[in-house]
C-alpha positions as CSV (number, residue, x, y, z in Angstrom):
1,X,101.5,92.0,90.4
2,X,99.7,95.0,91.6
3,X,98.2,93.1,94.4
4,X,101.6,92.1,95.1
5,X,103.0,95.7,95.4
6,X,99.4,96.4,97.5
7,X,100.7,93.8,100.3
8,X,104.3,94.7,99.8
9,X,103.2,98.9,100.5
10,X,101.0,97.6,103.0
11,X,103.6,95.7,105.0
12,X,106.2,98.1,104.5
13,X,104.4,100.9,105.9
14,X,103.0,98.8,108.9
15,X,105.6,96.7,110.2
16,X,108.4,99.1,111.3
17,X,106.0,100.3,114.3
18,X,107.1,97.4,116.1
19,X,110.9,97.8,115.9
20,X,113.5,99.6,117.3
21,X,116.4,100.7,115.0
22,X,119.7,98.9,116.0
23,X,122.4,100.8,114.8
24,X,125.1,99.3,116.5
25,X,127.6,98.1,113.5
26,X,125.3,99.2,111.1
27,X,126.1,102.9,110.7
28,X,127.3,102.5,106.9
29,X,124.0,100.8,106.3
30,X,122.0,103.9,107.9
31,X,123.7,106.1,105.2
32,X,122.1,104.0,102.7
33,X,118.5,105.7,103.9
34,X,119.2,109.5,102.8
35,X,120.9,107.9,99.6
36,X,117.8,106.5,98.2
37,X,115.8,108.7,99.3
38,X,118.0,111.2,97.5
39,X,117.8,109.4,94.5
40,X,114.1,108.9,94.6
41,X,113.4,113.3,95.1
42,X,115.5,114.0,92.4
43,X,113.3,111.8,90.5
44,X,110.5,113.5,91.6
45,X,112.1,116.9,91.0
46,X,113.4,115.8,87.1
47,X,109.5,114.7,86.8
48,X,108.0,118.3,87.9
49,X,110.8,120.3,86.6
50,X,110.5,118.8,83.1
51,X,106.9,119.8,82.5
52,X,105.6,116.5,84.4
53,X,107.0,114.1,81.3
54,X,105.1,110.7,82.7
55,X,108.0,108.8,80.5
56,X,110.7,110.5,83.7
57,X,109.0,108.6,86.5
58,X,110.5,105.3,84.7
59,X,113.7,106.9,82.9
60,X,116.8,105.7,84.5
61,X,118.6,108.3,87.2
62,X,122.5,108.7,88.0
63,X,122.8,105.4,85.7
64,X,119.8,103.4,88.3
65,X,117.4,102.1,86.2
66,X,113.4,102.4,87.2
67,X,115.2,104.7,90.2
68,X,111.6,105.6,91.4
69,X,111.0,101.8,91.7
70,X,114.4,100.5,93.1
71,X,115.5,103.6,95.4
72,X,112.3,102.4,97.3
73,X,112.9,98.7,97.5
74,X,116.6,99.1,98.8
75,X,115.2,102.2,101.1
76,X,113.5,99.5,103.2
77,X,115.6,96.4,102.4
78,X,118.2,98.4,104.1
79,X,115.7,99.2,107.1
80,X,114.8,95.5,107.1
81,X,118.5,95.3,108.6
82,X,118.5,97.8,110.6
83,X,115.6,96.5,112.4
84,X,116.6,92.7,112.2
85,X,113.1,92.1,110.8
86,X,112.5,89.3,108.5
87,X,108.9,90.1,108.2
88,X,110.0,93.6,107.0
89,X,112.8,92.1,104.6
90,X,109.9,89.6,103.3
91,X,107.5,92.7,102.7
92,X,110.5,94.4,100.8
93,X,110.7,91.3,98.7
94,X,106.9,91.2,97.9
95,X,106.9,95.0,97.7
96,X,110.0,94.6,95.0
97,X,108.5,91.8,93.1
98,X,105.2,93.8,92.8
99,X,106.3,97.3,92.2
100,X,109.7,97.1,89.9
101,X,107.4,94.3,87.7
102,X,104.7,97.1,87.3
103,X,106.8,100.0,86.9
104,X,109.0,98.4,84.1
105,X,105.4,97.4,82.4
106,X,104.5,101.3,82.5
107,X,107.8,102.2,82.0
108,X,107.3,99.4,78.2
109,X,104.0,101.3,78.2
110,X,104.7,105.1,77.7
111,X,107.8,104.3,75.6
């Protein structure tokens, strides 16, 4: 799985450089990139402001379980719309399958 969330990180991080954000119809699906990425600081603030408890980066957020894991994967599922790119939605998919199955295994881990 961890090779999985490699390839998915990879992907996400590369492929966006060779599209162009069409926004036309999609504006309430641009909202949805400073909402995750909302959700996903204020885990990292409840992590540092909490004395750096490793249990917080898998503790569910605003009722979003794994929030550090999913507030990612719908981050750039949402751009994968945006940019009408299926290799970007199949990189989401690969990053999501890798990175939500390890983070719930650490998540089982420092319980």
């Amino acid at each position: 799985m961890q090779i999985m969330e490699r390839i998915g990180q990879a992907g996400v991080f590369i492929i966006p450089f060779f599209y162009k954000i069409e926004l036309q119809g999609k504006i309430g699906l641009f909202a949805v990139a400073p909402i995750t990425l909302t959700i996903y600081y204020a885990g990292w603030w409840r992590y540092v402001r909490h004395g750096r408890a490793y249990k917080l980066l898998f503790s569910p957020l605003f009722g979003i379980p794994l929030p550090m894991a999913i507030s990612p994967v719908v981050y750039f599922g949402a751009w994968s719309f945006l940019f009408n790119s299926w290799p970007l939605a199949t990189a989401t998919l690969i990053l999501a399958i890798g990175h939500i199955s390890v983070s719930n295994k650490e998540r089982k881990r420092s319980s």
